[in-house]
N, C-alpha and C positions, 0 to 999 in steps of 0.2 A: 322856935326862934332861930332866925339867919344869924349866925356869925360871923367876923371879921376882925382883926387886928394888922398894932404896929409895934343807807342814804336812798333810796331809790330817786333820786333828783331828776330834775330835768333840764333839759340839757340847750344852751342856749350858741348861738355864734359869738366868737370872741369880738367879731367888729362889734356887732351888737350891745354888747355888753359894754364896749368900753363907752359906747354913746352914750349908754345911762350911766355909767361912772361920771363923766365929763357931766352931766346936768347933777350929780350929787351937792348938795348942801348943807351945811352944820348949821340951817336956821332952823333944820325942824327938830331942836333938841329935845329929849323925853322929859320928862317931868321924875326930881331922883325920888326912889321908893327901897321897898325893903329889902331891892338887891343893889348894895353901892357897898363900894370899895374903895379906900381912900389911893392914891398911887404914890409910891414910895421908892424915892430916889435912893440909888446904890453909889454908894463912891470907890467899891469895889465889886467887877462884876466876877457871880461863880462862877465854879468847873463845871462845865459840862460835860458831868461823867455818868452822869444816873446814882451820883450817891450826894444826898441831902447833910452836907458837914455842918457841923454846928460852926456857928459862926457867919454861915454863907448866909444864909435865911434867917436869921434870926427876929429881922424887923421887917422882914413883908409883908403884904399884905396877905391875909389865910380867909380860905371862906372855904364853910362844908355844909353838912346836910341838902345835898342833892335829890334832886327828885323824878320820878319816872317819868318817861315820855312812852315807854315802851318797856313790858307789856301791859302794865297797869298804871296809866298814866292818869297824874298827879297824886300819887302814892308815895311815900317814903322811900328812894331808892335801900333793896336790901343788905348793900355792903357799902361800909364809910367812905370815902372820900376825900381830901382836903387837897384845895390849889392855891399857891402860894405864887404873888407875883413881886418883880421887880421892873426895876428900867435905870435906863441912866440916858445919855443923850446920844447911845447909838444905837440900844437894843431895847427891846424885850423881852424881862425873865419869866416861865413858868416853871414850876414844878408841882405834880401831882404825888401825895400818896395814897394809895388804893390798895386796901386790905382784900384780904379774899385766901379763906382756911385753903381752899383746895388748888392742886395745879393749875398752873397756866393755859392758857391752850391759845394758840395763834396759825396761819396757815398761810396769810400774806406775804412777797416776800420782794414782790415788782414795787415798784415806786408808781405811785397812784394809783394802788390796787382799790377795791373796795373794803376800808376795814372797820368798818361797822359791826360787821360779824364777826371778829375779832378780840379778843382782850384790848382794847386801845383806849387813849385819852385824846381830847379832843377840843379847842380854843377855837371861839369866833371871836371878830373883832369890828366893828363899826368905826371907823378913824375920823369919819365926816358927824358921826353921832347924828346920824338924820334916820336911824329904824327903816333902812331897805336896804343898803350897799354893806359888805365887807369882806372880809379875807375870813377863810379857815386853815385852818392848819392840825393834821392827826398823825398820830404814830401810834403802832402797836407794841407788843412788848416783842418783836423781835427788830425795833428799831427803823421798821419801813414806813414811809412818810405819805402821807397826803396832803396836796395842799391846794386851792384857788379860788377864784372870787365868787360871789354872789350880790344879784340885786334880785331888784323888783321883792323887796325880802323877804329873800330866799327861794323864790318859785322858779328860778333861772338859776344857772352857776355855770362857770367856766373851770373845768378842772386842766384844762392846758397853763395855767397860768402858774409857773413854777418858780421859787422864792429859794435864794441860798440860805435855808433857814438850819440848825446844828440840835440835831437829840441826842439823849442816850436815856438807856434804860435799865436799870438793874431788878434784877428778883431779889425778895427780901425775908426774913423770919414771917411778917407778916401777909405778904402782897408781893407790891414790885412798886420801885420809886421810877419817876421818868420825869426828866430837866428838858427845857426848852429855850433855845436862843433864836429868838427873830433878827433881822439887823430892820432898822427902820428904815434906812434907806432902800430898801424895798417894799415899801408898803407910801399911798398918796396921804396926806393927812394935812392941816391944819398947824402951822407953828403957832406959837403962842405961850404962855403962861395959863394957867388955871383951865385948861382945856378938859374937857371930856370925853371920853368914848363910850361907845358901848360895847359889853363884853360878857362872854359865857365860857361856862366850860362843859366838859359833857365826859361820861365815860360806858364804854360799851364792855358785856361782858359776853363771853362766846358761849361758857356752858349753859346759862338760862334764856341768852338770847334778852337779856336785860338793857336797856339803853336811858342814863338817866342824867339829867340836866342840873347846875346850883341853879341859876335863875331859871324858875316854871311855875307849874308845866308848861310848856312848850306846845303848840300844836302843829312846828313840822319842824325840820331837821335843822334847817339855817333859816327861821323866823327872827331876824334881827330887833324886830321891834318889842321882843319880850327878853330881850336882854337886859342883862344887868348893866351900871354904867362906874365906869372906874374915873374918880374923880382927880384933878389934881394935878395934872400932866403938865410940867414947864417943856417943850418942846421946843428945841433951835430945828433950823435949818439942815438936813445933811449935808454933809461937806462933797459929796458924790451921791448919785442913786444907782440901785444898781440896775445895772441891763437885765431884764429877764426875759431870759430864751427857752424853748422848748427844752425840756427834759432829754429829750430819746439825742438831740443836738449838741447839748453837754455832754453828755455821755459819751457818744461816739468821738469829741472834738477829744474829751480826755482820755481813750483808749481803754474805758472800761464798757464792761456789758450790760446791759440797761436792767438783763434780769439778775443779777449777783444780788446774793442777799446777805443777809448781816445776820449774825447769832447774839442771841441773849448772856449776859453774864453769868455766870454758872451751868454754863452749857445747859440750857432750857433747849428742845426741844418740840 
């Protein structure tokens, strides 16, 4: 029973791709089934520090039992899972918690590395809810981000498409917890009341080489159309969008080194 309460990609040109963003439409909505989520407004948004406070989460939405896409897909993923969402009218909350007895292991440390093979967690998002266009977004547990679009769903993706999005991650008695802040105003979407998305999560594990989905099985990495759909969304307007520029161009414009990397808390390794 689903719960809930309250990449080897290929690779496409970014002109291209925004062409079929721009023909994107929210008429071809999916029909909801056993992976819906209801979407639950914050009037206080959390810290993102990679630790799950009571209080912060307490009425979001939670979905678990994930399932394999890899290496025995549609199998019960072997280690638990739970992602837990919010919003309010200018972001995006996730948090993931991921159990897992034994050490961590991660090795990524560039921003848009591949971290599939990686301990990481992992959000798609369909904002048009038409099952072929959306944004992803990954981080591993040493805090290094992935992020860009996909259509055609999923058989194309832009990973130059970079989003001022905010993680962090903590190792825990159990696992490791890891929080996620999108700002909307970098993502195209639909204003409105009672809107829809579609929406997945995913988490990779490096020692088995495990890779498993909530909404599946899944038959390729960003199959939009076998997502889940999170219902409920009262969406305004942004009040700005933001500009998104290449990665390696922020970096340089702010004086840091594109390959600096971030450490886990509790000095993971």
């Amino acid at each position: 029973m689903r719960h809930w309460s309250c990449f080897g990609p290929a690779r496409v040109s970014p002109v291209i791709l925004a062409l079929v963003w721009a023909l994107a439409s929210p008429a071809q909505a999916q029909s909801p089934g056993a992976f819906t989520m209801p979407a639950v407004k914050t009037a206080v948004a959390p810290v993102i520090d990679g630790v799950i406070q009571a209080g912060e989460w307490d009425h979001a939405a939670r979905v678990t039992d994930f399932i394999q896409f890899e290496p025995n897909r549609g199998d019960p993923a072997t280690l638990d899972t739970t992602a837990l969402v919010l919003y309010d009218d200018t972001h995006l909350y996730v948090a993931f918690e991921a159990y897992d007895p034994e050490p961590l292991m991660a090795q990524m440390t560039q921003r848009d590395a591949q971290l599939w093979n990686d301990d990481s967690v992992q959000i798609y998002i369909d904002t048009f809810h038409d099952g072929r266009s959306g944004y992803f977004f990954m981080t591993n547990v040493l805090g290094t981000q992935l992020d860009g679009r996909v259509a055609e769903d999923g058989t194309t993706n832009d990973n130059t498409w970079d989003a001022p999005w905010d993680t962090a991650t903590r190792e825990t008695d159990f696992g490791y917890t890891s929080e996620v802040s999108i700002p909307l105003s970098a993502l195209q979407y639909t204003v409105g009341d009672g809107v829809t998305w579609g929406i997945n999560f995913a988490r990779s594990r490096r020692r088995t080489l495990e890779r498993s989905y909530w909404s599946g099985p899944v038959d390729h990495w960003g199959r939009m159309s076998q997502a889940g759909d999170l219902v409920g969304l009262d969406l305004p307007a942004p009040a700005r969008r933001h500009q998104v520029i290449p990665y390696a161009l922020s970096q340089a414009q702010d004086g840091r080194s594109v390959d600096a990397s971030v450490g886990l808390d509790r000095g993971m390794r």
